[in-house]
C-alpha positions in Angstrom: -20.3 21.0 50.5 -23.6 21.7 51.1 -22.5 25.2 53.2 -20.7 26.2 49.8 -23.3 26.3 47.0 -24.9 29.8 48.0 -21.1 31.2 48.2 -21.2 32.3 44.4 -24.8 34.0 45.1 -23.8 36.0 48.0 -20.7 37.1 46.0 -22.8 39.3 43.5 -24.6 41.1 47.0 -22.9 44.1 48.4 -24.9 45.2 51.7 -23.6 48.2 53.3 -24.7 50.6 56.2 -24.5 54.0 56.8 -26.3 56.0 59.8 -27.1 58.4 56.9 -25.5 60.6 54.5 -24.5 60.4 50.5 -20.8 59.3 49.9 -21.1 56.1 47.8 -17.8 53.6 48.0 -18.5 52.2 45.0 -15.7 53.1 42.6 -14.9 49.5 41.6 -15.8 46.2 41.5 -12.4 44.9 43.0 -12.8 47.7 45.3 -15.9 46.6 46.6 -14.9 43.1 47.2 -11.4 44.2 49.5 -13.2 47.1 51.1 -11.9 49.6 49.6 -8.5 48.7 50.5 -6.6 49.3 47.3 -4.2 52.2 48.2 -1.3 50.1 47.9 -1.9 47.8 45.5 -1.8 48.7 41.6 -4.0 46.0 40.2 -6.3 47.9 37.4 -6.9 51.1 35.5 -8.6 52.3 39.3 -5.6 53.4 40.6 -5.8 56.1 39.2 -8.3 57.4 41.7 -6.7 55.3 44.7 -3.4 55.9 44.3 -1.8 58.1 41.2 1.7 56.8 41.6 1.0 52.5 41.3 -0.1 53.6 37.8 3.5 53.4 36.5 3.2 49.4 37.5 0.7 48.4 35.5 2.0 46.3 32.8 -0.3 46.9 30.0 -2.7 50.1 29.2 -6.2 49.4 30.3 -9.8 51.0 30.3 -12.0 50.0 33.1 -16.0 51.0 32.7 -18.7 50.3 35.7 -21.7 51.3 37.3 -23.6 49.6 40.5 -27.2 49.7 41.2 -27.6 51.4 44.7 -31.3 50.8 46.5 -31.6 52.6 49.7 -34.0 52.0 52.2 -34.6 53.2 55.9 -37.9 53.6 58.0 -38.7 56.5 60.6 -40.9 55.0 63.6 -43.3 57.5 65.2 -42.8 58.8 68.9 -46.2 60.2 68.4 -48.5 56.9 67.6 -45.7 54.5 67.1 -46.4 53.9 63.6 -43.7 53.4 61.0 -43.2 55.0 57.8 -40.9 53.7 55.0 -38.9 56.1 52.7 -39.9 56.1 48.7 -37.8 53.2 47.4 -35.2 54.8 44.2 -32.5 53.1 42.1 -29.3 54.9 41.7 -26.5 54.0 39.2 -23.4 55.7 40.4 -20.9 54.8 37.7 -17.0 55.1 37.2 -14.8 55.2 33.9 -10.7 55.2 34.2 -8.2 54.2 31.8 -4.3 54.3 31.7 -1.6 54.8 29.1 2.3 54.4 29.1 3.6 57.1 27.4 7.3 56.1 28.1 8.9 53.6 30.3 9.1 56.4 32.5 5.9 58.1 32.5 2.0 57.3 32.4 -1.1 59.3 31.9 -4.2 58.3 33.2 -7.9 59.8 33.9 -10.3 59.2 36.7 -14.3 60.0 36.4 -16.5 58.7 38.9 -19.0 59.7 41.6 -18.0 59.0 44.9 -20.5 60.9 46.8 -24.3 61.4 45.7 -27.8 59.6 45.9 -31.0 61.2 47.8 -34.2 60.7 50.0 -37.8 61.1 49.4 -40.6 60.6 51.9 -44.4 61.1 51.7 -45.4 64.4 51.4 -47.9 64.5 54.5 -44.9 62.4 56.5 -44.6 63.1 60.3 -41.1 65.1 59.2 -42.4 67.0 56.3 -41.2 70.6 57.7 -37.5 68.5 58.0 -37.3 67.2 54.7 -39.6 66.0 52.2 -36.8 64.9 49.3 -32.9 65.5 48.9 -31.3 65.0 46.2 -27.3 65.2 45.6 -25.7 64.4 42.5 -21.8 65.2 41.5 -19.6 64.3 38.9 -15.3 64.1 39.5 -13.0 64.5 36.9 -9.3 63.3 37.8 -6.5 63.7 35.2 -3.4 62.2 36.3 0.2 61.7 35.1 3.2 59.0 37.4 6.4 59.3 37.0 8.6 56.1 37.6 11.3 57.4 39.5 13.1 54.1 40.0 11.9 49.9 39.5 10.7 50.4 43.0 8.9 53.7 43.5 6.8 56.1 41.5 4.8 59.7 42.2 1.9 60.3 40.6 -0.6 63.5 41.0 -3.3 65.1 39.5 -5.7 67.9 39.1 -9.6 66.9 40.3 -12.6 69.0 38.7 -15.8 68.4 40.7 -19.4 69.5 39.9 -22.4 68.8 41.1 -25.7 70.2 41.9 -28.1 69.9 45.1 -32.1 69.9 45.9 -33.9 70.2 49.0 -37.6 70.5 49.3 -39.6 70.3 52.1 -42.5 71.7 53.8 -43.7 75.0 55.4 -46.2 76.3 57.9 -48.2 78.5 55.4 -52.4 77.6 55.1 -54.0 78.0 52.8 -57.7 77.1 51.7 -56.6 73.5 49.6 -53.6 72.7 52.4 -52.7 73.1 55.8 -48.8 73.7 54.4 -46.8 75.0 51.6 -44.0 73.5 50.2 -40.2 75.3 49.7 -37.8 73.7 47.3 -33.7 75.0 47.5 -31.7 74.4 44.4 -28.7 74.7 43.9 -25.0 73.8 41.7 -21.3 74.3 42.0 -18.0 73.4 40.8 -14.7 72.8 42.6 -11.2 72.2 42.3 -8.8 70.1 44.4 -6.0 67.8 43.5 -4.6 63.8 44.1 -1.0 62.8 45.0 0.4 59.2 45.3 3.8 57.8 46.3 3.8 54.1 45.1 6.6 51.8 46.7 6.9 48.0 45.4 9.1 46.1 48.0 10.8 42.4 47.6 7.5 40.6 48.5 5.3 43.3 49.4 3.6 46.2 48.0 3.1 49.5 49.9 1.8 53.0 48.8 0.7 56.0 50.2 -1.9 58.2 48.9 -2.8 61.9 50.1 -5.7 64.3 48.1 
């Protein structure tokens, strides 16, 4: 018993590692805690990112609303003197909204907005790596408007249109003296907008459930 009472504490943490880089795997809750693994299964208004076509086997409509506090933290340790400098600490709330409706028996509209990739670094100014990177920053937004079709009590197709935009800022330093620094700094900014699309094949066997998702 005495292994078990820290069980509901660690099941509010979600550690993750990355080697570096800004997609963020946080577009739900139930998402989180199965690792993502919700491509065949058609359990909340999420699906409608995962998989498009499980939307037609949800039994009720449904609007699902999150965010999740995001912390990163990495250290570079000096070749040079061996000493080890931490990057700024920042809080990021990536956040998600999707909802579904049943239109018919047959067919369902949904929508998707989340931000699957983002976030951003900042180090000291004077840092060992200035002239690499002083700050990056990467923020995007997706918009997913989806519609399923229940083809049969067994399968269903779903697909949509995705709308992306986002916008991007680099700064870091350059090699330019002057009389009050021994560098300048040079900041890049810059935004775009994409298109793409989502389609989903949902199958629900006897005791299984299996779907297939391609975008």
């Amino acid at each position: 018993m005495k292994q078990t009472k820290f069980l509901p504490f660690l099941l509010v943490l979600y550690f993750q590692s990355f080697g570096g880089g800004f997609q963020i795997n946080t577009m739900g809750q139930r998402a989180l805690s199965m690792g993502g693994s919700l491509t065949a299964l058609s359990l909340d208004a999420s699906v409608t990112f995962f998989n498009p076509g499980g939307m037609s086997f949800l039994k009720n409509n449904s609007i699902m609303i999150g965010t999740t506090a995001i912390m990163p933290k990495t250290a570079f340790l000096s070749a040079l003197d061996g000493k080890q400098v931490d990057m700024e600490s920042q809080i990021f709330f990536p956040f998600y909204a999707y909802g579904t409706y049943h239109i018919n028996e047959k067919i369902s509209a949904g929508i998707s907005i989340n931000t699957p990739f983002g976030l951003g670094t900042k180090w000291n100014d004077e840092w060992e790596g200035r002239y690499i990177t002083q700050e990056a920053k990467l923020k995007t937004i997706y918009f997913q408007p989806t519609l399923s079709y229940k083809v049969s009590e067994k399968f269903a197709i779903g697909a949509g249109v995705v709308f992306t935009t986002g916008k991007a800022e680099l700064k870091k330093a350059t090699p330019i003296q002057s009389s009050s620094s021994s560098f300048g700094t040079g900041t890049l900014k810059g935004s775009a907008n994409g298109f793409g699309f989502s389609v989903g094949a949902f199958i629900s066997l006897i005791k299984n459930i299996t779907g297939c998702f391609l975008s």
